[in-house]
C-alpha positions in Angstrom: 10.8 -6.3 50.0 12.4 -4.0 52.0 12.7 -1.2 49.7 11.0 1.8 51.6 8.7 3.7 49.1 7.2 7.0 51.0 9.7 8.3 53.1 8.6 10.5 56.1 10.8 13.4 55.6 9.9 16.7 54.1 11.8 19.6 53.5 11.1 22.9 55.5 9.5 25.5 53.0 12.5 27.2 50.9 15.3 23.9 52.2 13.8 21.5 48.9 17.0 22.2 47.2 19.8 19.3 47.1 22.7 22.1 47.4 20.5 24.1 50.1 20.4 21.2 51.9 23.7 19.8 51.9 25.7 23.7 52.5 23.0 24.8 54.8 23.8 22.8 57.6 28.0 23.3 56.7 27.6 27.0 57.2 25.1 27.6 60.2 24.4 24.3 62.2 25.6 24.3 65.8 25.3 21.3 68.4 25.6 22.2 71.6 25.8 19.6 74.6 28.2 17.1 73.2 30.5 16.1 75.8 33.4 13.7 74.7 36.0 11.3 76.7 39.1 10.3 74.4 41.0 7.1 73.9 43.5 6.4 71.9 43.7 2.8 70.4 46.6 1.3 68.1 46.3 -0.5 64.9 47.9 -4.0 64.3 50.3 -1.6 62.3 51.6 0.1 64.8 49.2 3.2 64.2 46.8 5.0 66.0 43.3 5.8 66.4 41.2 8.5 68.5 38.1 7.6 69.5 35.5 9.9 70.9 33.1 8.4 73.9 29.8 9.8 74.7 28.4 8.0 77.5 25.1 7.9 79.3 25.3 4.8 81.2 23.7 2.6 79.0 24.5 -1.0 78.3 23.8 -0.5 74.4 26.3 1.4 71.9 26.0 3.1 68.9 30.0 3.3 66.7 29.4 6.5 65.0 31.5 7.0 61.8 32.4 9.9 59.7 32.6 11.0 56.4 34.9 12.1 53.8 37.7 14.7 55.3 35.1 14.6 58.5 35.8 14.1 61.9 34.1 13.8 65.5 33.5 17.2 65.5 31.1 17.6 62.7 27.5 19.1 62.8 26.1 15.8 61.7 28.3 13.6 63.9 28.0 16.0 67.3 23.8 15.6 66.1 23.9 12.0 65.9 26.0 11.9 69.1 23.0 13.6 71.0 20.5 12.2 69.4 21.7 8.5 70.1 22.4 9.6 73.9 19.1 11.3 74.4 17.4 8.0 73.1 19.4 6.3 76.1 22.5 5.0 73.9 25.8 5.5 74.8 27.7 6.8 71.3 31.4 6.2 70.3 32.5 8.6 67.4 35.7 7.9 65.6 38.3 9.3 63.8 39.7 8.0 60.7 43.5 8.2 60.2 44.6 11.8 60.6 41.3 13.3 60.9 41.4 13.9 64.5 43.9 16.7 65.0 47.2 14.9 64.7 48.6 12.8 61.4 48.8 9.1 62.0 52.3 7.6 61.3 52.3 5.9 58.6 52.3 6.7 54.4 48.9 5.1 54.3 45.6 7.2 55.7 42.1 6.3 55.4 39.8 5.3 52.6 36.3 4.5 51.3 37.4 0.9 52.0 39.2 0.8 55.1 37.2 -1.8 56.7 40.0 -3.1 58.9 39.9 0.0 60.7 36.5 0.1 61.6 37.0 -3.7 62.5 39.7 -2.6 65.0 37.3 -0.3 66.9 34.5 -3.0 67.0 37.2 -5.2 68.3 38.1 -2.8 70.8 34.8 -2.0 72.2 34.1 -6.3 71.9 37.4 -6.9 74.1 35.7 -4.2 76.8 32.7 -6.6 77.4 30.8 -3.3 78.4 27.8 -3.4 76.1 24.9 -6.1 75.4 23.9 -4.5 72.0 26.1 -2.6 69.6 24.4 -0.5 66.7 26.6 1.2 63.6 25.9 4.5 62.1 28.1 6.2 59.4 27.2 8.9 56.6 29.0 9.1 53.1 32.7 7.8 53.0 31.4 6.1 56.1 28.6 4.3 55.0 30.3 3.1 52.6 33.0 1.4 54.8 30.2 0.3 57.0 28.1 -1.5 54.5 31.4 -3.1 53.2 32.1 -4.1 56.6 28.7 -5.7 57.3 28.4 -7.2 53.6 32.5 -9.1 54.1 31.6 -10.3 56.9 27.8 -11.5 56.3 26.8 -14.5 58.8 30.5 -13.7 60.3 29.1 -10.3 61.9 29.6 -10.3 65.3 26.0 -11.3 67.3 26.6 -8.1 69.6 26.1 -5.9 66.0 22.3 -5.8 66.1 21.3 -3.3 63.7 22.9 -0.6 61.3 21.8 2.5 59.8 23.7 4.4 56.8 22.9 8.1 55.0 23.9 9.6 51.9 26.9 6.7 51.0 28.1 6.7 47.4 27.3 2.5 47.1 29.2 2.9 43.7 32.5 5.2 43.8 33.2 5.3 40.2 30.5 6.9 39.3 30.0 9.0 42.1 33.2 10.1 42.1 32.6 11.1 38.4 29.5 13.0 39.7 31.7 15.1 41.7 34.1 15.9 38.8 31.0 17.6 37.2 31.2 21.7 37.0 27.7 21.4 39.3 30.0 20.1 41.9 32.9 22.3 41.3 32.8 24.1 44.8 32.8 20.8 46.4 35.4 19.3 44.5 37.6 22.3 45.5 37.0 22.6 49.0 37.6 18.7 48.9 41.1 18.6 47.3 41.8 21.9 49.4 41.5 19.7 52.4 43.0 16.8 51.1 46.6 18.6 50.5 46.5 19.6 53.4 46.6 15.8 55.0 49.7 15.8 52.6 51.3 18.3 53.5 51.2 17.0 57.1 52.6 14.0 55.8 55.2 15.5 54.0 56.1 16.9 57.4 56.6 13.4 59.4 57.8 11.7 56.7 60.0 13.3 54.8 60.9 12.0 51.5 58.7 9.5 51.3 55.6 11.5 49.7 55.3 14.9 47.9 53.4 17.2 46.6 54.8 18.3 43.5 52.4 19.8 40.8 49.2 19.2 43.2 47.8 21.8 41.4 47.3 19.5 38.5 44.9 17.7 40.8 40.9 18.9 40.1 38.7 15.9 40.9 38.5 12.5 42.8 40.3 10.5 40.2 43.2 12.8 39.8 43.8 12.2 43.7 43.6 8.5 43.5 45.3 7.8 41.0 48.3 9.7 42.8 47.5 9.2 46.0 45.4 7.0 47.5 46.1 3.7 44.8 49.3 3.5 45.2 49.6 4.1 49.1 46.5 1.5 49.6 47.8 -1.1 47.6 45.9 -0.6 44.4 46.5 -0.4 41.3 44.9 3.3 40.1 41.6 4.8 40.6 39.4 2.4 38.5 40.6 -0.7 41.1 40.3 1.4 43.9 36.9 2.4 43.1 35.5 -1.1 42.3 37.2 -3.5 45.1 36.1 -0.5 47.6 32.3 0.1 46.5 29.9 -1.2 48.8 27.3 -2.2 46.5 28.6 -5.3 45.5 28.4 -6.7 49.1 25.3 -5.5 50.3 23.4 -8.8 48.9 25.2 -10.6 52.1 24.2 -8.1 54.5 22.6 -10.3 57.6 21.3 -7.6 59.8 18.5 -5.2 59.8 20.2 -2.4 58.1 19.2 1.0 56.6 20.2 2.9 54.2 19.4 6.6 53.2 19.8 8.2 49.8 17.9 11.3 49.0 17.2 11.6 45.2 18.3 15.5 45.6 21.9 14.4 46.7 24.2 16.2 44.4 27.0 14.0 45.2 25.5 10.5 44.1 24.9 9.2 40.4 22.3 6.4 39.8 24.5 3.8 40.1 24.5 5.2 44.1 20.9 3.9 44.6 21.0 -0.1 45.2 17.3 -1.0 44.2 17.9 -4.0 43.3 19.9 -5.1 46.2 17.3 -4.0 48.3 14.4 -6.0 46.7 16.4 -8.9 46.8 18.2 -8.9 50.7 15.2 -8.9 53.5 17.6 -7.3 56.0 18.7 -4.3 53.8 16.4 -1.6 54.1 16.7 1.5 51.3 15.0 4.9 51.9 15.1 7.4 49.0 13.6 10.7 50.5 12.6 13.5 47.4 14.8 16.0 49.4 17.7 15.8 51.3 21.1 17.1 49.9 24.0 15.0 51.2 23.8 14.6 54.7 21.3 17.0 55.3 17.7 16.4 56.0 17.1 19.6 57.9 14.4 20.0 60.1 13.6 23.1 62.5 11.9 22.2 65.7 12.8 22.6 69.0 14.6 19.6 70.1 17.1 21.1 67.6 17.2 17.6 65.8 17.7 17.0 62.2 15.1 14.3 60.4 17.8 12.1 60.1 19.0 11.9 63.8 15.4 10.7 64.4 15.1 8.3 61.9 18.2 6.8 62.8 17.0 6.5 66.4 13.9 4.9 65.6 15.2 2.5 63.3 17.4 1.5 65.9 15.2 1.1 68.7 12.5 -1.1 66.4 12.7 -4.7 67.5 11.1 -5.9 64.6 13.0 -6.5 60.8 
């Protein structure tokens, strides 16, 4: 029964707080030492990607994936990055569509279920025949692609993919996403759809005509935005499909290797429904850790390899041979 019940992290004195710990790190963590080579790969749609490489001459890879409006630049992914290279990893960080600097061509952008994208960097880094051992890590948006990824594909995973490890993923979007619409959530939610007009605006920019932004104002939570936006440009049919074909919890019961998950029970973004206990007690290779404190993405630590609890975890779960 893989279902982790102590959990090894605990908050510095004064950090216990969920919003503490998921703005803390937003406002005042720096990485430093993060040194990244850039590709640019294209998608069977004649679209782009911009991948991030992090090498230090290691034959085993960890694909490092993003969350929501995040990019390869972010605290938590530049801290993973350095973390995973330190343990003698070489890291690839990714951008989703149009959240590495540039917009990607097309009407469409990313989503929480935009698995064939992360399948076309696994390819890519498969057709390079560089690396013995691959490894995923992704937090939020990304963990939920990821665990979608691993679940569609089950016993068709790749044998390269050794292990995963996942943090603060919203396993169920409805009800997440109604979290977020919440007045708690309310600075979030605004810095969120702040960001999000901006990526169409740029839109409106290349592709004039085809999308718009009339009345976005109207727009104040997750549902509002995908009911507009990202339904109809993905190819569903309003925010209620979207959410339930995209959640990763319904796939995790075919999950086939070793993978973690971690939730803290502090995170303000995630509702019950975001905490697969079930699924856990029932799949031996799906490992769930529900830390008291946390935030979303958080986990701060203070020591003096500047490393955030997280980071480690990740490593070490990783590196263990054993399930």
């Amino acid at each position: 029964m893989p279902l982790i019940a102590q959990s090894s992290y605990l908050p510095p004195l004064g950090f216990s707080n969920g919003h503490i710990q998921s703005l803390f790190p937003t406002l005042f963590r720096k990485v430093k030492g993060v040194r990244y080579e850039r590709e640019r790969i294209w998608t069977s749609d004649d679209d782009f990607l911009d991948l991030d490489w992090s090498r230090a001459g290691a034959e085993k890879l960890a694909i490092i994936t993003h969350g929501l409006e995040g990019n390869t630049q972010r605290w938590y992914v530049l801290g993973m990055v350095r973390a995973i290279n330190r343990s003698g990893w070489d890291a690839l960080a990714w951008n989703m569509r149009g959240c590495s600097g540039e917009p990607n061509k097309k009407l469409r952008f990313y989503h929480s279920g935009a698995s064939e994208d992360l399948q076309a960097v696994i390819q890519h880094v498969l057709e390079r025949e560089e690396y013995h051992s691959i490894a995923l890590v992704s937090f939020s948006l990304g963990g939920n692609m990821t665990l979608k990824y691993l679940g569609e594909r089950g016993k068709q995973v790749d044998p390269l993919i050794s292990r995963a490890v996942t943090c603060s993923v919203p396993c169920d979007l409805r009800s997440g996403s109604l979290k977020m619409a919440k007045l708690a959530n309310r600075l979030y939610m605004k810095r969120f759809t702040r960001m999000l007009h901006e990526k169409i605006k740029a839109k409106m920019r290349i592709l004039p005509g085809e999308i718009n932004d009339e009345g976005y104002h109207r727009i104040k939570t997750f549902k509002d935005f995908d009911d507009r936006y990202t339904a109809p440009l993905h190819g569903f049919r309003d925010a209620e499909d979207y959410w339930r074909k995209s959640s990763c919890k319904q796939f995790l019961a075919n999950i086939t290797i070793p993978t973690l998950l971690v939730n803290a029970m502090n995170d303000p973004f995630l509702a019950e429904p975001c905490y697969p206990v079930e699924e856990a007690k029932a799949n031996p290779n799906f490992f769930l850790e529900m830390p008291a404190s946390g935030g979303h993405v958080g986990f701060i630590s203070f020591n003096k390899r500047g490393e955030y609890w997280f980071e480690s975890r990740a490593v070490a779960f990783l590196s263990d041979q054993r399930k």
